[in-house]
Backbone bond lengths (Angstrom), bond angles and torsions (degrees), N, CA, C in turn:
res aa  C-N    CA-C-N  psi(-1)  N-CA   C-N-CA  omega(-1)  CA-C   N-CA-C  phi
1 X - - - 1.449 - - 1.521 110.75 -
2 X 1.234 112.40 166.73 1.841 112.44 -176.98 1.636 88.62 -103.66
3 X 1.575 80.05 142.38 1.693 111.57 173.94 1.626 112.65 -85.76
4 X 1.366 86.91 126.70 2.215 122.19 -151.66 1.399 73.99 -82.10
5 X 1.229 117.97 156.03 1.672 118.88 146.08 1.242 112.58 -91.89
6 X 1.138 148.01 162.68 1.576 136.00 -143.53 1.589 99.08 -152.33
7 X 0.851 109.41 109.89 2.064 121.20 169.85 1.577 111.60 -91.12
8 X 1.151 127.36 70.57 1.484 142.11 -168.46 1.540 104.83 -73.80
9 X 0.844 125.91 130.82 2.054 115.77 167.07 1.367 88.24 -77.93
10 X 1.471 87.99 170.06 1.672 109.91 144.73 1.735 128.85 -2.66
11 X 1.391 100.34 -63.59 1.584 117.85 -179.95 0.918 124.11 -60.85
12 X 2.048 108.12 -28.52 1.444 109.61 -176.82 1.328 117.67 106.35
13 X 1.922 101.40 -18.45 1.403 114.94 160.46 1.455 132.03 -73.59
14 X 1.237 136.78 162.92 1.492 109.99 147.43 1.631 117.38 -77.84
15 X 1.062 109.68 146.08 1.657 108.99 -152.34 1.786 96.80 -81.94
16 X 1.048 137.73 -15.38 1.606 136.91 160.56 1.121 94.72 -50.75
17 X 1.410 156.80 -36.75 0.918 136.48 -145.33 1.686 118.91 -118.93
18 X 1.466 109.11 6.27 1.136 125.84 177.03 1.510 131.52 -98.33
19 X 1.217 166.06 127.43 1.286 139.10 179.79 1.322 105.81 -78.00
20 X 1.476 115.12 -172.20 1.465 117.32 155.08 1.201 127.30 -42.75
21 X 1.005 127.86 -66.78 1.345 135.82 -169.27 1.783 105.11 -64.43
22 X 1.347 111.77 -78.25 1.597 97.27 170.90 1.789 124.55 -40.15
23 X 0.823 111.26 -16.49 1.734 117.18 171.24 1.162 120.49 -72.99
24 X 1.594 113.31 -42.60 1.361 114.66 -164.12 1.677 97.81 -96.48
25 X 1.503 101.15 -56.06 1.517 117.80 -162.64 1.798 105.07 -83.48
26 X 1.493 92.58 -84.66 1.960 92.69 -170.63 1.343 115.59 -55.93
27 X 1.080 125.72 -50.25 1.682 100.15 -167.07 1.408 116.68 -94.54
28 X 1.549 137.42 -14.79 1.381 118.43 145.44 1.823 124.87 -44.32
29 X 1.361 105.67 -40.79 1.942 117.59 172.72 1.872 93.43 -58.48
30 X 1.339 117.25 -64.87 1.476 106.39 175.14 1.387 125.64 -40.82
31 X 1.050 123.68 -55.02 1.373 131.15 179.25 1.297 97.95 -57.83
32 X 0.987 142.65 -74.73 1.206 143.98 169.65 1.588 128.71 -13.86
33 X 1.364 101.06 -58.50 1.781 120.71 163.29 1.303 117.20 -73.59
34 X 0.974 115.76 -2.31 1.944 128.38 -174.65 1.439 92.87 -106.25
35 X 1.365 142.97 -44.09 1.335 149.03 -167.30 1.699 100.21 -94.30
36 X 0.651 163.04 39.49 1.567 166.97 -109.01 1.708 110.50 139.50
37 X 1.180 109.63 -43.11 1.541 111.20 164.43 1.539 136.93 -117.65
38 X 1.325 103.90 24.85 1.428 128.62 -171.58 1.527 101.01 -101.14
39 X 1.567 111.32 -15.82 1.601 112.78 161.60 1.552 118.50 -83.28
40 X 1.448 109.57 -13.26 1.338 117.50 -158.21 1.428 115.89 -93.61
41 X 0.983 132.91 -162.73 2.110 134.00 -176.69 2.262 92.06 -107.84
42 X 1.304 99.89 -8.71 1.526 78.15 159.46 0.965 133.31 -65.40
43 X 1.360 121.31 145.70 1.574 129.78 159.04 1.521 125.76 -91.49
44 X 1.598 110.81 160.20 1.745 91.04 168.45 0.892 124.86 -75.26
45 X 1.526 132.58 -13.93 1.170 126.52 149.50 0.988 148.88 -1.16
46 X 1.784 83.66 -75.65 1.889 116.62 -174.27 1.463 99.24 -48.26
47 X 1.685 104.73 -53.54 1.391 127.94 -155.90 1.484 98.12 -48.13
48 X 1.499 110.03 -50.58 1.715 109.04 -171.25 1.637 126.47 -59.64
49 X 1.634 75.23 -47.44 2.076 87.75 170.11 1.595 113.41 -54.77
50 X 1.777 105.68 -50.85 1.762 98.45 176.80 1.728 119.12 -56.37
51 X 1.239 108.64 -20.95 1.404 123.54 -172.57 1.533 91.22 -71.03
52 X 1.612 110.65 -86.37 1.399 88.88 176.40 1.452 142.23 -38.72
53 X 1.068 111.38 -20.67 2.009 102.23 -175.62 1.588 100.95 -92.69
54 X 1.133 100.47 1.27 2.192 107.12 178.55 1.869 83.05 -78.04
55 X 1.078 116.14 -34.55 1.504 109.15 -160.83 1.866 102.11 -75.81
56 X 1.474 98.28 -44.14 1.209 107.59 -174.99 1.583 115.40 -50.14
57 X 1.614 98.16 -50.73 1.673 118.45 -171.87 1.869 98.28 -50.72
58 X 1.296 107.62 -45.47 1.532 122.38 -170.47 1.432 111.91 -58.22
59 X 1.434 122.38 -40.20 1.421 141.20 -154.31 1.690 85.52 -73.36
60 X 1.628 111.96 -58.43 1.632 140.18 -155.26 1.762 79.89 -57.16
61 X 0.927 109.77 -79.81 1.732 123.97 -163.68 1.660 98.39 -30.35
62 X 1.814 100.35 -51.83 1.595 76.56 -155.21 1.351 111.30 -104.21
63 X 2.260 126.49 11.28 0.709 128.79 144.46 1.515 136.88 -63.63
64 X 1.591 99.39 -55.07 1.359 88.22 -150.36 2.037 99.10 -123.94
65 X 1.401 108.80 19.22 1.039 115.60 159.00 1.916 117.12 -105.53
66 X 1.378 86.98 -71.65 1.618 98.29 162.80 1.376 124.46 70.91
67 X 1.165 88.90 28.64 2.008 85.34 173.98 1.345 105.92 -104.44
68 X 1.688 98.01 168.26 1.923 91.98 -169.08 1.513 103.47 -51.05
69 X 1.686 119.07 -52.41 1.473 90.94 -177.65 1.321 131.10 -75.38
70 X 1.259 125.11 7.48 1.560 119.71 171.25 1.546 106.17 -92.39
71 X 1.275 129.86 -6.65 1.424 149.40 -168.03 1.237 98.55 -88.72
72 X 1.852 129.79 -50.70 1.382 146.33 -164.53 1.173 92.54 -83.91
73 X 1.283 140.89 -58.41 1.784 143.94 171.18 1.820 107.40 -37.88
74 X 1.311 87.26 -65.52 1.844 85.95 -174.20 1.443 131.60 -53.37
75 X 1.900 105.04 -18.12 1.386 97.84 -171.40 2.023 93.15 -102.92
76 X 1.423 98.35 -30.18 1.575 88.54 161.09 1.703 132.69 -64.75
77 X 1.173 127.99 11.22 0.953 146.85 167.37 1.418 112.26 -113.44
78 X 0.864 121.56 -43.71 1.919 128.20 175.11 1.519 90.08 -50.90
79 X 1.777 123.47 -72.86 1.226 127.72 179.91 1.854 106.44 -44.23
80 X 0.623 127.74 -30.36 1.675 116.97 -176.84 1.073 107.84 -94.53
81 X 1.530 130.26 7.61 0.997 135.45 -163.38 1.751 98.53 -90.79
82 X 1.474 113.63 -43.34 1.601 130.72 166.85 1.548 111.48 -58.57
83 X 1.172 135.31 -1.32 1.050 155.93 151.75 1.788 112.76 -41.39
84 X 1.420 72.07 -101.53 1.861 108.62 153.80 1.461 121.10 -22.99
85 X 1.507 106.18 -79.51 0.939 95.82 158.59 1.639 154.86 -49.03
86 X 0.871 135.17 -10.38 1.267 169.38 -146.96 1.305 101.41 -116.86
87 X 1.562 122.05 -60.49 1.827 134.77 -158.24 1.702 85.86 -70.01
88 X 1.477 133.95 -47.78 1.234 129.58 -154.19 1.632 97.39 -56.68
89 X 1.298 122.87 -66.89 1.461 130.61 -161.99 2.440 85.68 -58.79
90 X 1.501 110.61 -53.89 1.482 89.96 -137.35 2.139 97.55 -70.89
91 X 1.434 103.55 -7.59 1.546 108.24 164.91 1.692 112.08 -77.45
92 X 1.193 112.32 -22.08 1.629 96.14 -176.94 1.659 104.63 -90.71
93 X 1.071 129.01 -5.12 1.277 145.47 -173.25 2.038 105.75 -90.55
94 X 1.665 100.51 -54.26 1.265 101.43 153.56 1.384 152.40 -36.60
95 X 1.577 100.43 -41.26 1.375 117.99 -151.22 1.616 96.45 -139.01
96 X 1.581 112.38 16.90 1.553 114.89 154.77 1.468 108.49 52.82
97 X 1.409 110.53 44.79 1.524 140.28 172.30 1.787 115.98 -128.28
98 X 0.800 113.40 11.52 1.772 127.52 168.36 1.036 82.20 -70.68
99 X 1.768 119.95 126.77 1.712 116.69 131.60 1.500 74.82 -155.36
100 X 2.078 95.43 -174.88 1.497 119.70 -167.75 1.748 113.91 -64.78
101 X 1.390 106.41 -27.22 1.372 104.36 163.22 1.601 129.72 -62.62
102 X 0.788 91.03 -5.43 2.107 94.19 -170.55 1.874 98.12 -118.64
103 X 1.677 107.32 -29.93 1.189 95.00 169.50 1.552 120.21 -74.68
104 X 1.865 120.91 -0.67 1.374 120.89 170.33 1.013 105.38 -94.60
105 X 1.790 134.63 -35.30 1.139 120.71 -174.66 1.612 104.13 -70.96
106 X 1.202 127.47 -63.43 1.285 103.54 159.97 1.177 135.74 0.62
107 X 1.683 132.43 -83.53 1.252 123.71 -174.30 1.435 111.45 -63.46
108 X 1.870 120.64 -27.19 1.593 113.53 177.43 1.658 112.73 -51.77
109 X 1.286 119.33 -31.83 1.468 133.17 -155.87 2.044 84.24 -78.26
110 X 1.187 87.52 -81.78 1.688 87.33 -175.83 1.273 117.71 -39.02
111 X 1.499 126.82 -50.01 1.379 110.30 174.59 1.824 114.72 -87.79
112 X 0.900 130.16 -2.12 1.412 125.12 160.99 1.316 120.96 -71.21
113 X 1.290 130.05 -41.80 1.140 147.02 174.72 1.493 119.22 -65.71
114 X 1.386 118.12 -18.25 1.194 138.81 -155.72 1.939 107.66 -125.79
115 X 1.743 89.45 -35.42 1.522 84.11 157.04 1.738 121.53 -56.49
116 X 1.686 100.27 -54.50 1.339 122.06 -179.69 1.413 111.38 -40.69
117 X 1.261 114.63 -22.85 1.711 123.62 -153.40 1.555 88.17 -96.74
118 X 1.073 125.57 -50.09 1.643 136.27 -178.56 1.450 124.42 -61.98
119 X 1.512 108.01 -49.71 1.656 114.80 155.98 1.659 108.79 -67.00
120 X 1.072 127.07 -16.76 1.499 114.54 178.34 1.982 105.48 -64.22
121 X 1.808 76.06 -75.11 2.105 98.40 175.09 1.597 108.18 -37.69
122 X 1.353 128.36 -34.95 1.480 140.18 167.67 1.142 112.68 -47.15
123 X 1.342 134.27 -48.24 1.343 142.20 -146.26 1.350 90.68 -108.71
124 X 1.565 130.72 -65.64 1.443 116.65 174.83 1.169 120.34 -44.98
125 X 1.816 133.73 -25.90 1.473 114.90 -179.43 1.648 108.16 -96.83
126 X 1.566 112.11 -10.88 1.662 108.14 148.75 1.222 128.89 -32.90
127 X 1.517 120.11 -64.16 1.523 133.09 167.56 1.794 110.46 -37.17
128 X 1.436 107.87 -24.14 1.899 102.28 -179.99 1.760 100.78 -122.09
129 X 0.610 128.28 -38.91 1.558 128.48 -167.11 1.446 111.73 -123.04
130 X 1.245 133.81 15.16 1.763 120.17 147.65 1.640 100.88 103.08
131 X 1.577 104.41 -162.38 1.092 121.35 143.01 1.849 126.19 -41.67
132 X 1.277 103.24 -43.95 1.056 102.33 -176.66 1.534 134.77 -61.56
133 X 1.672 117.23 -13.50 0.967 134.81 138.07 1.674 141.46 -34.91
134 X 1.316 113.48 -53.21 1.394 136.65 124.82 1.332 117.70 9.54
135 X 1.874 98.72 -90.45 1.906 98.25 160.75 0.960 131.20 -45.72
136 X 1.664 130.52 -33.21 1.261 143.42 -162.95 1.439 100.22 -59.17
137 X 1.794 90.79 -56.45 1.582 107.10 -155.05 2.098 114.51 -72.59
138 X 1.254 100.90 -18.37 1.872 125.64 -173.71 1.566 82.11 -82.12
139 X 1.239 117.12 -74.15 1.788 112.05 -156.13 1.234 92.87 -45.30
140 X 1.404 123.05 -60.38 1.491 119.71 -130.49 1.702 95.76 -85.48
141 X 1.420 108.74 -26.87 1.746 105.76 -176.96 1.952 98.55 -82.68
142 X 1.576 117.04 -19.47 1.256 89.91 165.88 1.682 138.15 -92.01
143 X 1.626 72.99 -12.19 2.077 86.28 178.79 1.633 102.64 -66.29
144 X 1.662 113.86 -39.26 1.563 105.56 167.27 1.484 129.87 -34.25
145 X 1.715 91.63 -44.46 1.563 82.25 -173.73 1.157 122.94 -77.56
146 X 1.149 108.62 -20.70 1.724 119.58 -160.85 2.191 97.84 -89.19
147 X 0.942 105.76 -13.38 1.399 125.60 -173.42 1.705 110.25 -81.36
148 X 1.519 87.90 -49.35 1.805 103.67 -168.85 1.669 93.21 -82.34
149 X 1.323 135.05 -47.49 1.461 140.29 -159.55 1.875 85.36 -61.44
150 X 1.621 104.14 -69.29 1.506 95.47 -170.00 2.029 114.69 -32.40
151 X 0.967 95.08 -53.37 1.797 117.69 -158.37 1.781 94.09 -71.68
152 X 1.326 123.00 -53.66 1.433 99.61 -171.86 1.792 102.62 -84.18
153 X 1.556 124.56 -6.63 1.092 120.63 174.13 1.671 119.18 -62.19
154 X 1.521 87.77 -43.32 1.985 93.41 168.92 0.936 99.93 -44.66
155 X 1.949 118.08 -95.23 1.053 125.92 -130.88 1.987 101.25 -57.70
156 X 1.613 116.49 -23.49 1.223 86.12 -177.71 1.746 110.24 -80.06
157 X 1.158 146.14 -11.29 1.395 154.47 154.93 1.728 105.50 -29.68
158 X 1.292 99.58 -68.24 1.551 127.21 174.22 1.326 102.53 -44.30
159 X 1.560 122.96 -54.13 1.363 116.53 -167.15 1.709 105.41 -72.63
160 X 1.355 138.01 -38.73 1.175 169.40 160.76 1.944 92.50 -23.17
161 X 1.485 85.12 -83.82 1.286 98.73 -171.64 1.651 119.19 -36.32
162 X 1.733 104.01 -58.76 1.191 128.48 177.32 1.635 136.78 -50.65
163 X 1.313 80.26 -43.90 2.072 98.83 -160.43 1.134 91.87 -126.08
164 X 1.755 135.33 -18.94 1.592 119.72 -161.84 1.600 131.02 48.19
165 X 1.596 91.10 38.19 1.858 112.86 146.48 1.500 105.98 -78.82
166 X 1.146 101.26 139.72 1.586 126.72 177.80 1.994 89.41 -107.82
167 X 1.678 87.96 153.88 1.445 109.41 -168.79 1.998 94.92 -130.61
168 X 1.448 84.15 -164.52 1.355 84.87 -161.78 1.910 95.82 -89.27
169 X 1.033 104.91 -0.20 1.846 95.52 169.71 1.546 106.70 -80.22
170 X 1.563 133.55 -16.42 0.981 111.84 -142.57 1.835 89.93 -118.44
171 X 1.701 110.30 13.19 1.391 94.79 177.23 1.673 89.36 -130.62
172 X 1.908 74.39 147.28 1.900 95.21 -166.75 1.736 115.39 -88.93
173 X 1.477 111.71 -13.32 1.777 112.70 148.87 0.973 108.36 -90.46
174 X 1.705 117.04 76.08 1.822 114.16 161.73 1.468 91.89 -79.46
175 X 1.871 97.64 157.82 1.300 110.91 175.30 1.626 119.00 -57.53
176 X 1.375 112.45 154.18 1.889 121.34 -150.56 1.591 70.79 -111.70
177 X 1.520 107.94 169.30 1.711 139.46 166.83 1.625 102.06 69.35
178 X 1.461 119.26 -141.45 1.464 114.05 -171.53 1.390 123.80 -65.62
179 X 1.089 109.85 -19.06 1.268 115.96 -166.83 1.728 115.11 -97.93
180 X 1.554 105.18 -15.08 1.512 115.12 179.20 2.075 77.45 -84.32
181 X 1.142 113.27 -65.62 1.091 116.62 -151.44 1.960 114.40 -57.32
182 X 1.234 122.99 -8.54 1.624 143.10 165.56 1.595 96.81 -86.73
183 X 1.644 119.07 -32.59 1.514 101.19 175.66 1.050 119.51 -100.34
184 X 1.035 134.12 31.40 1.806 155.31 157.14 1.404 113.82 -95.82
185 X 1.531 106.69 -48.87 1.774 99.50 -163.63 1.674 83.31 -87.92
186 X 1.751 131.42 -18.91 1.361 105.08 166.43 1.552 131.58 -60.03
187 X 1.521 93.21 -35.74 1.703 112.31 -179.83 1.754 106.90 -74.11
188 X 1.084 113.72 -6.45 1.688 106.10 169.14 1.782 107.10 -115.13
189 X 1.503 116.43 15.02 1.018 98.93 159.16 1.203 111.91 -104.43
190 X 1.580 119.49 -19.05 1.002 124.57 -172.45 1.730 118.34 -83.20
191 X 1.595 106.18 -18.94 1.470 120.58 149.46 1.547 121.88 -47.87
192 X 1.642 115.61 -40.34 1.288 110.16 -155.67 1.908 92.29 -90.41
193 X 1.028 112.81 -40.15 1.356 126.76 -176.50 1.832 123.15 -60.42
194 X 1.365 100.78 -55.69 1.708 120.09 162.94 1.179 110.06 -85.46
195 X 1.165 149.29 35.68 1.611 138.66 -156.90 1.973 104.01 -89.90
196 X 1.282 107.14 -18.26 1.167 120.30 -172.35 1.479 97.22 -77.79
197 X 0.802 143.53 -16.06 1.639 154.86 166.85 1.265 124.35 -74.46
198 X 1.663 111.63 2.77 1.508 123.66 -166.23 1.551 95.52 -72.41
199 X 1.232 105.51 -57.24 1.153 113.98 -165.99 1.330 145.05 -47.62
200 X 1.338 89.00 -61.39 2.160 106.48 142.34 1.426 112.08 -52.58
201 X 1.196 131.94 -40.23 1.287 113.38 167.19 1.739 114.70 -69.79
202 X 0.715 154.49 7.84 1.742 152.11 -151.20 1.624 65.29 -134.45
203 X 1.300 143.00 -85.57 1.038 141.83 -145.01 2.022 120.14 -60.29
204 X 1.559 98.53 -19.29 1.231 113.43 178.92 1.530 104.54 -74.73
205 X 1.490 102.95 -67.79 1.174 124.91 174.91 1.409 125.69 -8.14
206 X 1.906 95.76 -59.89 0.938 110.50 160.79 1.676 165.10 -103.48
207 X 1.318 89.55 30.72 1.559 127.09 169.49 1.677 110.36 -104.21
208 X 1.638 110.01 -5.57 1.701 101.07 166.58 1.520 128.26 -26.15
209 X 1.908 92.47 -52.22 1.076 93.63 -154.96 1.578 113.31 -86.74
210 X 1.671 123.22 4.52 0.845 118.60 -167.18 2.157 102.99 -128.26
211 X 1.684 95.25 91.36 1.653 75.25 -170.71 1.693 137.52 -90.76
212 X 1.180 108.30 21.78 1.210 121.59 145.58 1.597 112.55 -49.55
213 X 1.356 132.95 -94.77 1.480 151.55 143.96 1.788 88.11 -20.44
214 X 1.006 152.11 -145.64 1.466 138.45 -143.06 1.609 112.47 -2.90
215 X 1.725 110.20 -44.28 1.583 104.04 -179.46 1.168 111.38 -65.99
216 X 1.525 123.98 -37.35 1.392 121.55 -156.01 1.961 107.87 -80.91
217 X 1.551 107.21 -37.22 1.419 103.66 170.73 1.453 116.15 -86.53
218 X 1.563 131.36 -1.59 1.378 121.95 147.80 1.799 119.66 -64.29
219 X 1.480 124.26 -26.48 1.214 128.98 169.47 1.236 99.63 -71.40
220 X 1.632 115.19 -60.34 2.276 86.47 -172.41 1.959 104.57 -71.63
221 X 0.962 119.02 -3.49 1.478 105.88 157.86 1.444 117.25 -54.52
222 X 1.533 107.92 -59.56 1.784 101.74 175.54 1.525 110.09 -58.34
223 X 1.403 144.69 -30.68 1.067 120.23 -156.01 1.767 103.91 -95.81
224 X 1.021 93.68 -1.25 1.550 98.15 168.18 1.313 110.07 -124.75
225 X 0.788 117.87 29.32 1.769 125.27 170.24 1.740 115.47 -92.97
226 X 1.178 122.21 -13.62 1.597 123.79 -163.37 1.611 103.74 -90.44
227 X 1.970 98.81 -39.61 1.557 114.89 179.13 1.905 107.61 -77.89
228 X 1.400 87.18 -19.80 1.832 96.04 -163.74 1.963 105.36 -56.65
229 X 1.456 90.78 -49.10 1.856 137.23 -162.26 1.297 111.05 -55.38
230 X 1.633 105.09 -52.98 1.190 116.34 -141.41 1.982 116.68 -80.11
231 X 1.086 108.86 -14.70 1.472 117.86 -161.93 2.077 90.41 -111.63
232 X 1.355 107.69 -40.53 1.951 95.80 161.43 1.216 122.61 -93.31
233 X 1.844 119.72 15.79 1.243 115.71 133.97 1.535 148.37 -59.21
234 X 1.520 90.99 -25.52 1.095 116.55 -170.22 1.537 115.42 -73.28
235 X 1.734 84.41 -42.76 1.943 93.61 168.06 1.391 145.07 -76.90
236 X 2.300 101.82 15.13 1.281 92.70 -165.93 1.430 94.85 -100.21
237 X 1.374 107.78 -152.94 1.363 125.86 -164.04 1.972 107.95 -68.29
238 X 1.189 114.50 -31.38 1.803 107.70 -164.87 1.676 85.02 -70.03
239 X 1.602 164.69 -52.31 1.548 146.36 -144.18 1.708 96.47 -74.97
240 X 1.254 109.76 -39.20 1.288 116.44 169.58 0.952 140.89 -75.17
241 X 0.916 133.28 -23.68 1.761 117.80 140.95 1.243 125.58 -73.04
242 X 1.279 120.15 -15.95 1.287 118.82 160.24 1.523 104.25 -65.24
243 X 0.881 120.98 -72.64 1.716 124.20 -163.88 1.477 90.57 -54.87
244 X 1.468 153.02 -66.81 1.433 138.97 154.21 1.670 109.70 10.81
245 X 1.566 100.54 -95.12 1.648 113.30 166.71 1.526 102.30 -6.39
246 X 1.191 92.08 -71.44 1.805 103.81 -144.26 1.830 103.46 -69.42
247 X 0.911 122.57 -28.20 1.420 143.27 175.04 1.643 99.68 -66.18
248 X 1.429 125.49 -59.29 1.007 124.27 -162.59 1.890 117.70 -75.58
249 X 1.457 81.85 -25.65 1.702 102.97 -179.34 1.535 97.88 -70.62
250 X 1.341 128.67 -46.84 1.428 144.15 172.16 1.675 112.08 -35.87
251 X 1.175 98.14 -58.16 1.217 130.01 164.56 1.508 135.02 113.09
252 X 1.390 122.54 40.84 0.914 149.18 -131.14 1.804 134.31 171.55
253 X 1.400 111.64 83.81 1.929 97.50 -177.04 1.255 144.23 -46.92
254 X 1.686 94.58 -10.99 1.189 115.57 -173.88 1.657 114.55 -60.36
255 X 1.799 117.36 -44.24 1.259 117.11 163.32 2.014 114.59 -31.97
256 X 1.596 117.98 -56.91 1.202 147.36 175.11 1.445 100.97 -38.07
257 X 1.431 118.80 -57.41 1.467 107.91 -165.06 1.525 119.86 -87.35
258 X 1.261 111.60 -19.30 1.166 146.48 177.69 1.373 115.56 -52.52
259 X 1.261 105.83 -49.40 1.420 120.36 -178.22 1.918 100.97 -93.82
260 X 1.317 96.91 -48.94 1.916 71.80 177.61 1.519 131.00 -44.93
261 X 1.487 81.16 -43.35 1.724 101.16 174.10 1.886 124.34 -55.64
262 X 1.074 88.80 -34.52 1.344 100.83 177.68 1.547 132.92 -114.19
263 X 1.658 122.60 -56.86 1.172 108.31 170.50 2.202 118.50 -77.18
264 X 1.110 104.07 -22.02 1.125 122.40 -168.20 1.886 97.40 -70.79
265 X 1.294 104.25 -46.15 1.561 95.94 178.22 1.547 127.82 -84.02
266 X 1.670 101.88 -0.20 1.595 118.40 170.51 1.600 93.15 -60.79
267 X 1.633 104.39 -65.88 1.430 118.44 -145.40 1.659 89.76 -64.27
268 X 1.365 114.20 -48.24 2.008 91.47 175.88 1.339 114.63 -64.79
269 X 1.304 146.72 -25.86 1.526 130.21 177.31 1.418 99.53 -59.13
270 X 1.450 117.45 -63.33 1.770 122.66 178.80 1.923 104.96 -36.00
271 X 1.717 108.44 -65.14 1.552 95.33 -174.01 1.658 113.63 -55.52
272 X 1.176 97.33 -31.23 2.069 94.51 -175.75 1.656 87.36 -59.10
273 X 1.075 159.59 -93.02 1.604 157.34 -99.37 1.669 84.93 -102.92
274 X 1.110 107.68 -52.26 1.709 91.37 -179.59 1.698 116.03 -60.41
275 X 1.196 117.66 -52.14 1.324 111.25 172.65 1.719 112.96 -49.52
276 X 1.232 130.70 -62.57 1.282 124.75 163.99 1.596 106.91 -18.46
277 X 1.163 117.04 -67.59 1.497 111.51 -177.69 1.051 112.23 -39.10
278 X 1.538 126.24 -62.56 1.373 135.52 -144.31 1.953 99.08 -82.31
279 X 1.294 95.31 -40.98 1.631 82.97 157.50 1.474 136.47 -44.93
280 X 1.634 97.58 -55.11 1.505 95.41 170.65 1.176 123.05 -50.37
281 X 1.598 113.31 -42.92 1.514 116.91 -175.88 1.638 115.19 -69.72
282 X 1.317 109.50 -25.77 2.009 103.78 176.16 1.645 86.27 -63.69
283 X 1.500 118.16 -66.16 1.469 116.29 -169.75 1.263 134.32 -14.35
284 X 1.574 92.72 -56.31 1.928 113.84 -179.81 1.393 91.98 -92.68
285 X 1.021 150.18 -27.63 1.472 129.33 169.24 1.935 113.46 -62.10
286 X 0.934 117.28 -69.74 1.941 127.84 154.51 1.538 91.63 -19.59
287 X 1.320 126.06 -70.36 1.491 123.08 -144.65 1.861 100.99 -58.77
288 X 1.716 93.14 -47.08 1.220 96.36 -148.58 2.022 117.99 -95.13
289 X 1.842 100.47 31.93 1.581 122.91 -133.42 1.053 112.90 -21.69
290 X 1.703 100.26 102.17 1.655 119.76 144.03 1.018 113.15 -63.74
291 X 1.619 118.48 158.37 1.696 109.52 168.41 1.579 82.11 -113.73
C-alpha cells in the first residue's frame, strides 16, 4: 500500500476522528494503560475480555442491585469502561500484536458484554412493565447494532481513505470458524448500510499503486472528513452511556431504550443520506483533481 502521511494529535489519533470526550479524557487514559502494560505478560486480549466484564459488573450494579450508590458505581465504571476499551487496540499496536483476530475478538468482547448489559436492563424493566419490556429491550439492543456497525464502519472507511489503515475487509486471512464467520455477516451488514462508500473505495484501491494520486485523494479525504464524521459520531458508544447514566439515575432503562429506538435511529437514516452525499462529493472532487 502507499504511505499516508499521518496528522496524529496528541493521542496518537487523527483528531477528526475523536470526539470531545475521547480527546481530552479516554484515549490519552488509554494510551496511558496500554504503555503501563506493554511491559507486562498481558495481552490485548486479556484487555478486551476485562473490558467486557467492566460492562457486565455495570449492567449487575444498575440492574439487579440498584441503589443510588450501586447506580453511581455502575455508570462510573461503564465510563472507564472506554478506557479499557481503547488500551486493547492502542497495546496491540504497541507490542506488534494487531492482526484480524484480535480485531474480532475485540468487537465479540464489546458486543457480548453489552448483550449481557441489555438482558440484565431487560429483566429489571420486566419486574414493572411485562413482556412488554422484552420489545423495549430486542429493538433497542438491535437498533445498537445496526447503529454502531454503520458509525464504526465509516470512520474505519474514513480512516482507510485518509491515513491508509487497512480494516478487517481489506485482509484476505480473515479469521476461519465462528469468529471469521461473525466477521462476514458483520462485513455484509456493514456493506448494506455504508454501501455508498463502495465507490471511494474501488477508487482508493485503485490509486495504491500510484502514490502521488493516493496522497492527493487522502488530502480531499481530510477535507471532507469533519462533515463525513460527524453525524456517525454521534452513533457510537460515549452519548450512550451517558444517556444509560442518566436513565438509570431517573430510574428506569426504559428512558435508555426509548431513545435508541427512536431518536438514535432518526439520526442514522439522516447519516445514511448525508453520507451518500458526501460520497458523491469525494467522487466529483477525485474525478475532477482538486487538491
Amino acid at each position: 500500500m502507499a504511505t499516508i502521511e499521518l496528522r496524529p494529535s496528541v493521542t496518537g489519533k487523527p483528531r477528526e476522528l475523536q470526539g470531545f470526550l475521547n480527546r481530552t479524557l479516554y484515549h490519552p487514559a488509554a494510551r496511558r494503560l496500554a504503555r503501563a502494560l506493554a511491559a507486562t505478560p498481558v495481552t490485548p486480549n486479556m484487555v478486551s475480555v476485562f473490558g467486557a466484564l467492566m460492562v457486565v459488573a455495570a449492567g449487575i450494579l444498575y440492574a439487579r442491585i440498584g441503589t443510588p450508590t450501586a447506580i453511581a458505581l455502575g455508570f462510573a465504571l461503564h465510563l472507564l469502561w472506554h478506557v479499557v476499551d481503547g488500551a486493547d487496540g492502542d497495546l496491540a499496536r504497541m507490542t506488534g500484536r494487531a492482526s484480524p483476530n484480535g480485531e474480532v475478538v475485540d468487537g465479540l468482547c464489546d458486543y457480548g458484554g453489552h448483550v449481557v448489559l441489555y438482558l440484565l436492563l431487560g429483566a429489571m424493566l420486566d419486574d414493572t412493565m411485562g413482556g412488554f419490556a422484552w420489545v423495549l429491550a430486542v429493538g433497542a439492543g438491535g437498533s445498537r447494532i445496526i447503529q454502531s456497525v454503520f458509525a464504526e464502519s465509516s470512520r474505519r472507511s474514513y480512516q482507510w481513505w485518509a491515513y491508509g489503515v487497512p480494516w478487517l475487509q481489506h485482509n484476505r486471512a480473515a479469521p476461519t470458524g465462528i469468529g471469521g464467520a461473525l466477521g462476514k455477516a458483520y462485513l455484509a451488514m456493514s456493506h448494506v448500510l455504508t454501501g455508498a462508500t463502495d465507490k471511494v473505495n474501488a477508487i482508493v484501491a485503485g490509486a495504491e499503486v500510484d502514490p502521488a494520486e493516493r496522497q492527493r485523494i487522502a488530502q480531499l479525504a481530510r477535507e471532507v472528513g469533519p462533515s463525513f464524521l460527524s453525524l456517525p459520531g454521534a452513533l457510537g458508544a460515549n452519548p450512550r452511556t451517558i444517556i444509560l447514566g442518566l436513565s438509570m439515575i431517573a430510574g428506569t432503562p426504559m428512558w435508555f431504550f426509548l431513545v435508541e429506538i427512536t431518536v438514535l435511529n432518526v439520526i442514522l437514516v439522516v447519516a445514511i443520506l448525508r453520507q451518500r452525499a458526501q460520497c458523491r462529493r469525494l467522487v466529483h472532487l477525485i474525478a475532477n483533481g482538486s487538491n
